[in-house]
Each structure stands twice: as C-alpha cells, then as structure tokens.
NUBASE-812673 format. One record per residue (C-alpha): residue number from 1; residue in one letter; chain; x, y, z. Coordinates in nm, 2 decimals, padded with zeros to 4 digits, m for minus. Example, Ala and Ser with C-alpha at 12.3 -4.5 7.8 and 13.67 -1.06 7.14 Angstrom:
residues 2
{rec 1 "a" "A" {01.23 m00.45 00.78}}
{rec 2 "s" "A" {01.37 m00.11 00.71}}
This chain:
residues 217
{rec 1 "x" "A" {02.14 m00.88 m03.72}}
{rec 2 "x" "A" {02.06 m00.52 m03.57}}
{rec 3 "x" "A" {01.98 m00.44 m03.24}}
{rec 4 "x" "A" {01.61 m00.37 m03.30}}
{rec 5 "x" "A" {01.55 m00.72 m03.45}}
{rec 6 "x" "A" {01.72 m00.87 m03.18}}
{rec 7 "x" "A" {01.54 m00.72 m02.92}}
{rec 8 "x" "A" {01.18 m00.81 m03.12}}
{rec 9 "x" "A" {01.31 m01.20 m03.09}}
{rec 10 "x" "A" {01.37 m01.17 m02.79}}
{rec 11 "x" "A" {01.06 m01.07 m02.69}}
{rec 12 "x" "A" {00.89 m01.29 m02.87}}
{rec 13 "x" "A" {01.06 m01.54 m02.65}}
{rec 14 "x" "A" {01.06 m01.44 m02.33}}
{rec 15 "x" "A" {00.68 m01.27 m02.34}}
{rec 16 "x" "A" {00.52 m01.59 m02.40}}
{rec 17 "x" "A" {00.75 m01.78 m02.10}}
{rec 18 "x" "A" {00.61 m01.51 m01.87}}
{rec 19 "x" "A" {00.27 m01.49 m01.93}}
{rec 20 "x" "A" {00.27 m01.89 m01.89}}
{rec 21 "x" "A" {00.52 m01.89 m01.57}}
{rec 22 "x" "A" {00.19 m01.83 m01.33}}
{rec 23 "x" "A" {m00.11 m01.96 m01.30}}
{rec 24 "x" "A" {m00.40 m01.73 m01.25}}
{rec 25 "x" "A" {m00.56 m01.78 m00.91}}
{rec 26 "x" "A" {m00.88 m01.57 m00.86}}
{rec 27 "x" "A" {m01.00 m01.24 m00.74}}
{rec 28 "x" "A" {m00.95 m01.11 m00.40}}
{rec 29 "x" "A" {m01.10 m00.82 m00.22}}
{rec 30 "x" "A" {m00.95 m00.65 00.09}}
{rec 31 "x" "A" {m01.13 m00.42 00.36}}
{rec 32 "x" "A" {m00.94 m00.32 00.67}}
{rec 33 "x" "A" {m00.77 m00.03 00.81}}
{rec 34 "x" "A" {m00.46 00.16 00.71}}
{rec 35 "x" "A" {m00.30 00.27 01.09}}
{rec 36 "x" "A" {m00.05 00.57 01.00}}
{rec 37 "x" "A" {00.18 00.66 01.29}}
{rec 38 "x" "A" {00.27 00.98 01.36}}
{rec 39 "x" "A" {00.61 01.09 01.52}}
{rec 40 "x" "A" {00.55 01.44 01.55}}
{rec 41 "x" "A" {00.47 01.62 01.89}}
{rec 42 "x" "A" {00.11 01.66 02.02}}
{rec 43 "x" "A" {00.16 02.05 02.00}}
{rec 44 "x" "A" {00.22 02.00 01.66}}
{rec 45 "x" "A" {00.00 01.72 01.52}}
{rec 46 "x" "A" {m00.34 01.68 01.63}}
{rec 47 "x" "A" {m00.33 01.32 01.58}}
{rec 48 "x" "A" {m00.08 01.11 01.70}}
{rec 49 "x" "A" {m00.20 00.83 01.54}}
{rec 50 "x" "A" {m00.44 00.79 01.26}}
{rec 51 "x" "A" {m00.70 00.49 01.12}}
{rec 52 "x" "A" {m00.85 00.50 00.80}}
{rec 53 "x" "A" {m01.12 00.24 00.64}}
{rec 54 "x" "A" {m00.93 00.05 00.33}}
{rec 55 "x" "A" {m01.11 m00.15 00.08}}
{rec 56 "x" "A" {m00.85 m00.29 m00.22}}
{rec 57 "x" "A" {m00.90 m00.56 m00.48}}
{rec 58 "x" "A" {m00.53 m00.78 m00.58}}
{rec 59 "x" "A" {m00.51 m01.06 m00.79}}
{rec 60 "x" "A" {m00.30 m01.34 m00.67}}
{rec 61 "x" "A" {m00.10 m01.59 m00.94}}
{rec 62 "x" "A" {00.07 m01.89 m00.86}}
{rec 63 "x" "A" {00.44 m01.93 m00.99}}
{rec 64 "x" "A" {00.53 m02.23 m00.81}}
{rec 65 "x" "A" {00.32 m02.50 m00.50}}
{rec 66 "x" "A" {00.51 m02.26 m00.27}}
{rec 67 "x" "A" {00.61 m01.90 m00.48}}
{rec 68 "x" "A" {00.31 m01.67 m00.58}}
{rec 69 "x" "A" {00.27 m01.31 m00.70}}
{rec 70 "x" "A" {00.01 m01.07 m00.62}}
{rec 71 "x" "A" {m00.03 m00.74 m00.76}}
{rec 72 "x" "A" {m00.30 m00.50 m00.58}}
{rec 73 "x" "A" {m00.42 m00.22 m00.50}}
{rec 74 "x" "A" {m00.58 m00.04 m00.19}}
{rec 75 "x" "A" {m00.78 00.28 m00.12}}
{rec 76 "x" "A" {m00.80 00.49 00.15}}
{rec 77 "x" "A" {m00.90 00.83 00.24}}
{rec 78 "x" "A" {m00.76 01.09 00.60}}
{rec 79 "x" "A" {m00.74 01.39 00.71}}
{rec 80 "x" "A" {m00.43 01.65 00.72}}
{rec 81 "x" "A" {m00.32 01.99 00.84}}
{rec 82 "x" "A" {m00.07 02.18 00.71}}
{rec 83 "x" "A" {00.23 02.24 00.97}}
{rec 84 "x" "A" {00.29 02.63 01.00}}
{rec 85 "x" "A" {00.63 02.62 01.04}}
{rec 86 "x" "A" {00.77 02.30 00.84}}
{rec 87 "x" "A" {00.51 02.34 00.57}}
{rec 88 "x" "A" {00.48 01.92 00.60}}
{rec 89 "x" "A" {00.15 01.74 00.61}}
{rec 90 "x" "A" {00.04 01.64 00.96}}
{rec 91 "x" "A" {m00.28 01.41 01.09}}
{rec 92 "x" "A" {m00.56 01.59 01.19}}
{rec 93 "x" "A" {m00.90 01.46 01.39}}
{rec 94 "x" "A" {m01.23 01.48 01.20}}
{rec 95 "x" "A" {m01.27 01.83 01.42}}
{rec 96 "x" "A" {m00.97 02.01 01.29}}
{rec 97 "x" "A" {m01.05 02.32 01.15}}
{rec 98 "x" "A" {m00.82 02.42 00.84}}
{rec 99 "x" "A" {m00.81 02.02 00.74}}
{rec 100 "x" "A" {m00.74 01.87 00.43}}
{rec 101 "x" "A" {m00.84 01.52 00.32}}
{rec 102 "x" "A" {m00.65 01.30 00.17}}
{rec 103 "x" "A" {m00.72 00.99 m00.08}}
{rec 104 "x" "A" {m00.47 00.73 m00.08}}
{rec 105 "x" "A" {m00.42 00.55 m00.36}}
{rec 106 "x" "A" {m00.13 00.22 m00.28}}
{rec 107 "x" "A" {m00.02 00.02 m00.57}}
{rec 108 "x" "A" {00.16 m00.32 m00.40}}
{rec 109 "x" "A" {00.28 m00.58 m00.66}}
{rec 110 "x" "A" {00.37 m00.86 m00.35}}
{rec 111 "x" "A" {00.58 m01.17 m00.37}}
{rec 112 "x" "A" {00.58 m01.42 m00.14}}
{rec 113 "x" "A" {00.54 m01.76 m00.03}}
{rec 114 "x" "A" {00.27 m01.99 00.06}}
{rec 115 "x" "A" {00.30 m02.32 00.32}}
{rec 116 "x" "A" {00.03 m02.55 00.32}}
{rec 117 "x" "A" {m00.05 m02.67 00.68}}
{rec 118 "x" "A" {m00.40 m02.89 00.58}}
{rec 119 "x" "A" {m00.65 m02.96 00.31}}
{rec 120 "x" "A" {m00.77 m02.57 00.46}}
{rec 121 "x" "A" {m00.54 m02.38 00.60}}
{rec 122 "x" "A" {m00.25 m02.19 00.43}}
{rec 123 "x" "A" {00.02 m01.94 00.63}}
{rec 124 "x" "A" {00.20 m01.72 00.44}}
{rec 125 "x" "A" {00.48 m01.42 00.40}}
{rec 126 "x" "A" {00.49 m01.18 00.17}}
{rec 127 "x" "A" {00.64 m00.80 00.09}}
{rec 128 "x" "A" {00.67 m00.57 m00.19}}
{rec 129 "x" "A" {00.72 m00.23 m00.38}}
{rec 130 "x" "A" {00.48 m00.03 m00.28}}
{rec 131 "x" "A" {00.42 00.34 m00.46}}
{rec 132 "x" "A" {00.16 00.50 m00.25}}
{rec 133 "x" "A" {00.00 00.83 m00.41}}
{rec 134 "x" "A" {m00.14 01.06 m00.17}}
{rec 135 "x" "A" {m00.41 01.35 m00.34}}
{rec 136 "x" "A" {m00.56 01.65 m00.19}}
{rec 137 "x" "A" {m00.93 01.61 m00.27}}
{rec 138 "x" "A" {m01.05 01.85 m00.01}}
{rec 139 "x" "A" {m00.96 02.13 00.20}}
{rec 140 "x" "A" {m01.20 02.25 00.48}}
{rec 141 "x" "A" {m01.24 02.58 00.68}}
{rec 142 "x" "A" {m00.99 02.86 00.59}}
{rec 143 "x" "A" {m00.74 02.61 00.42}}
{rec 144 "x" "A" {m00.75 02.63 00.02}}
{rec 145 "x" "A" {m00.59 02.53 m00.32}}
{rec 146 "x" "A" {m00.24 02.69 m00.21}}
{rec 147 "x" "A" {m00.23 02.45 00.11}}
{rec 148 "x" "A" {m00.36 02.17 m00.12}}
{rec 149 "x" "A" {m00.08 02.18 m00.38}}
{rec 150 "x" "A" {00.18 02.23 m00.03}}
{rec 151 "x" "A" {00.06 01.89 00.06}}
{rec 152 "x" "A" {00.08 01.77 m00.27}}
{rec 153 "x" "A" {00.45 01.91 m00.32}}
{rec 154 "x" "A" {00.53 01.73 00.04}}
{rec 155 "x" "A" {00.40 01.39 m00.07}}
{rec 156 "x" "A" {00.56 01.37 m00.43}}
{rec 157 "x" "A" {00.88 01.54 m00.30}}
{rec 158 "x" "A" {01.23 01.32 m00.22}}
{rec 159 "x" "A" {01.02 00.98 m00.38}}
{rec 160 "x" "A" {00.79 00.98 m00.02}}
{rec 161 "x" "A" {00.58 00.80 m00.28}}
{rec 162 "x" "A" {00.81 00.48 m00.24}}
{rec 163 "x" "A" {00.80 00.27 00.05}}
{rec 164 "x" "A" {00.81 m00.12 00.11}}
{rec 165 "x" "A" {00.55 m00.36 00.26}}
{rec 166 "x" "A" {00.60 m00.68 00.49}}
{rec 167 "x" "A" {00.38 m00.88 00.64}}
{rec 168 "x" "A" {00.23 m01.24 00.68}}
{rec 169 "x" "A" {m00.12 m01.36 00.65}}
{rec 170 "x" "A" {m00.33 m01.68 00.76}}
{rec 171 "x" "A" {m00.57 m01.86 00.48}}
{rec 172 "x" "A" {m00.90 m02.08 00.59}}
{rec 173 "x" "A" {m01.04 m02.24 00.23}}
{rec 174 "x" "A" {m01.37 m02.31 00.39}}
{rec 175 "x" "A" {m01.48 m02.42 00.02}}
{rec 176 "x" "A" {m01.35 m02.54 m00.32}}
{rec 177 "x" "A" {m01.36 m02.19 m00.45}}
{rec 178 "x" "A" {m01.38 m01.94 m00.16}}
{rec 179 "x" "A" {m01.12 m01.85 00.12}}
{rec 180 "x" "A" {m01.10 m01.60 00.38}}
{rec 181 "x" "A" {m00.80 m01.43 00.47}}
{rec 182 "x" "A" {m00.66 m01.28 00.78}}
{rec 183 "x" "A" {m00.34 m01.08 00.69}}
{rec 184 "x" "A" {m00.13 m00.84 00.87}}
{rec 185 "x" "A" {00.16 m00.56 00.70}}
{rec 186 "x" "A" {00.37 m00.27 00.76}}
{rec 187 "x" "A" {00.42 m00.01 00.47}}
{rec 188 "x" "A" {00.77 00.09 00.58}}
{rec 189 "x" "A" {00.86 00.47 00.49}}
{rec 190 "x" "A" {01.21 00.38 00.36}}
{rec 191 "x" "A" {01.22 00.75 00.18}}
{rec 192 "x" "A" {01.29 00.86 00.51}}
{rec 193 "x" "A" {01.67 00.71 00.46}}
{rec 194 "x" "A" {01.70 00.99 00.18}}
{rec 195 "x" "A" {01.47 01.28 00.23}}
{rec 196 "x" "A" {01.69 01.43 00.50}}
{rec 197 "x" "A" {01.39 01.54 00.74}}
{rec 198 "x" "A" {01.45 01.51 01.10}}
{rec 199 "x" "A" {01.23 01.30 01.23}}
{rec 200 "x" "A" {01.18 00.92 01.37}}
{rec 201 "x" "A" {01.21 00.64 01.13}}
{rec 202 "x" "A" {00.87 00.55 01.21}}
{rec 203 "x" "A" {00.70 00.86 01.16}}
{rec 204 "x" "A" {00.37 00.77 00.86}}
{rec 205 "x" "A" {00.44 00.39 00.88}}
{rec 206 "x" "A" {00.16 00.23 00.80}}
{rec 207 "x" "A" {00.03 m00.07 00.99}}
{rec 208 "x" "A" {m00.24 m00.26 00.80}}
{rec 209 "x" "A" {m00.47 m00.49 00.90}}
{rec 210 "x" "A" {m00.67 m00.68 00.68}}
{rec 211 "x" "A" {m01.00 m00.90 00.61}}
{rec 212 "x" "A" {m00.95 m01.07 00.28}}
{rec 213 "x" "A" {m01.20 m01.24 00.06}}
{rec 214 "x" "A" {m01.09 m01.49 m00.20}}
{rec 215 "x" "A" {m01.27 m01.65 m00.49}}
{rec 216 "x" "A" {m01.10 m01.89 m00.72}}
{rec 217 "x" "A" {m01.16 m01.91 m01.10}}
C-alpha cells in the first residue's frame, strides 16, 4: 500500500470521528472592550492605556457534559503613532495629530471547560491560540502610507501576531434557548519571550471584558 492511499484511509476515518466528536451548540455574539496596556513612558506614548469597543461572533460545540470548543472571532478598531526613535507602534488619544488607526482582527479557537452549578447557571474556564492581525486602515494629519506599512512591518514582525488568551466566564440560561454571558480574558503577548524588545512583559496585553449573547439551535 503506498503512502498516498494510506493517508486517504486514514482520513476517511478519522474525518468522520471528528466532525461527530462535538455537538453543535448555537450562535454566540460578543460586544465588550478590548483594554490594551501600554508599558511605555508618558513622554513617549500618549496613551498609557487604551479601550476599544469589540463586537465578535464564536460558535461554541460541546465535546463532552464538561469539555467544549469554541472557535471565534472579535473586531476591534484604535488609534496609533508611530514612535520617532524606535519606529514601534504606540497608543495614541483620539487628539493625536500624526495618528493611525488600527483594525483588529483576533481569531481565538478556545477550549475549555464548563461546570454546571443549577438548572441556570454555568461557570466556566477557558484559553486559547489566539493570532491577532492588526491593519493600518487610516493615517491622519502629516502621517502617510510609509508610516502605515512601519506599523504594519512592527505588528507582523517576530510572530507579535501570536499570543494566548485565559479567562473564565459566568452563564445565566434565563430560557430554553437563550443565555447571557458575562466573561472575562487576558490576551497574553507571549511573542514578547522572543522578539527581543526591551520592554515590560505586560506591555499590549489585552484585558477583555465581555457581554455575551447565546442562542441555542
């Protein structure tokens, strides 16, 4: 048998077991606020610390009573400057002149697990993957296409595009087929382990506070 073949029985096998592993749950949509810190110095970053509105749509699945997967995603959009002398990406205020905003763009395929405490209310903990892509769409004042494509160069660079996501959450199934859904997260920047910038660990973690609406199938 060659190797081709065996790899098309193979999947034949083990693509059906997957797609009937989980159990499709419903639609969820998120709206909240993506909080990214900042690390760098007030003389150099306008804006120590940034909030952005977030709306995102996910799609949980049920592997187990208890084990559940949950791929999303979440957009957001903030505003930059380009730093003079490290040529890095920066928050900016609203005000600042020279800005450049920003659409984020966070793909988060979460595991985790789900404890039922009544007939309506579920905690849970979760984490993930998380690729986050970060566009120019905008730049404002005297800043152009050249400072665009910096910033774009910055966030694609070293994999800054990886990070990981932890959090917890709190479910109310206040009907048969509708929950809300409190939930709380930190995007952690773990490219900062490799990227060799000297800076705080915590500089653009992302703290993410969300409203979720569920509706089961």
């Amino acid at each position: 048998m060659t190797v081709k073949k065996l790899i098309i029985i193979l999947n034949l096998i083990i693509i059906p077991q997957l797609l009937t592993a989980f159990s499709l749950e419903g639609i969820q949509f998120n709206t909240g606020n993506a909080i990214i810190l900042n690390a760098e110095d007030v003389s150099i970053s306008p804006a120590p610390t940034q909030s952005a509105a977030l709306l995102g749509v996910s799609v949980p699945m049920m592997f187990t009573d208890i084990l559940y997967f949950e791929p999303g995603i979440r957009l957001y959009a903030f505003n930059v400057i380009l730093e003079a002398t490290k040529y890095k990406p920066v928050p900016a205020a609203v005000e600042t002149r020279d800005r450049v905003s920003v659409l984020g763009c966070e793909i988060r395929p979460e595991i985790g697990a789900v404890f039922k405490i009544s007939e309506s209310i579920e905690l849970g903990v979760t984490g993930a993957p998380v690729v986050l892509l970060r566009f120019p769409i905008q730049a404002n004042d005297d800043a152009g296409d050249e400072e665009k494509t910096t910033i774009l160069n910055y966030y694609f660079s070293s994999l800054r595009f990886l990070s990981f996501y932890t959090g917890g959450f709190f479910t109310w199934n206040f009907s048969e087929n509708i929950a809300l859904k409190l939930k709380i997260g930190t995007d952690i920047p773990i490219y900062h382990i490799w990227d060799g910038e000297v800076i705080a660990f915590y500089d653009q973690m992302i703290i993410v506070p969300e409203l979720c609406f569920f509706w089961r199938f």
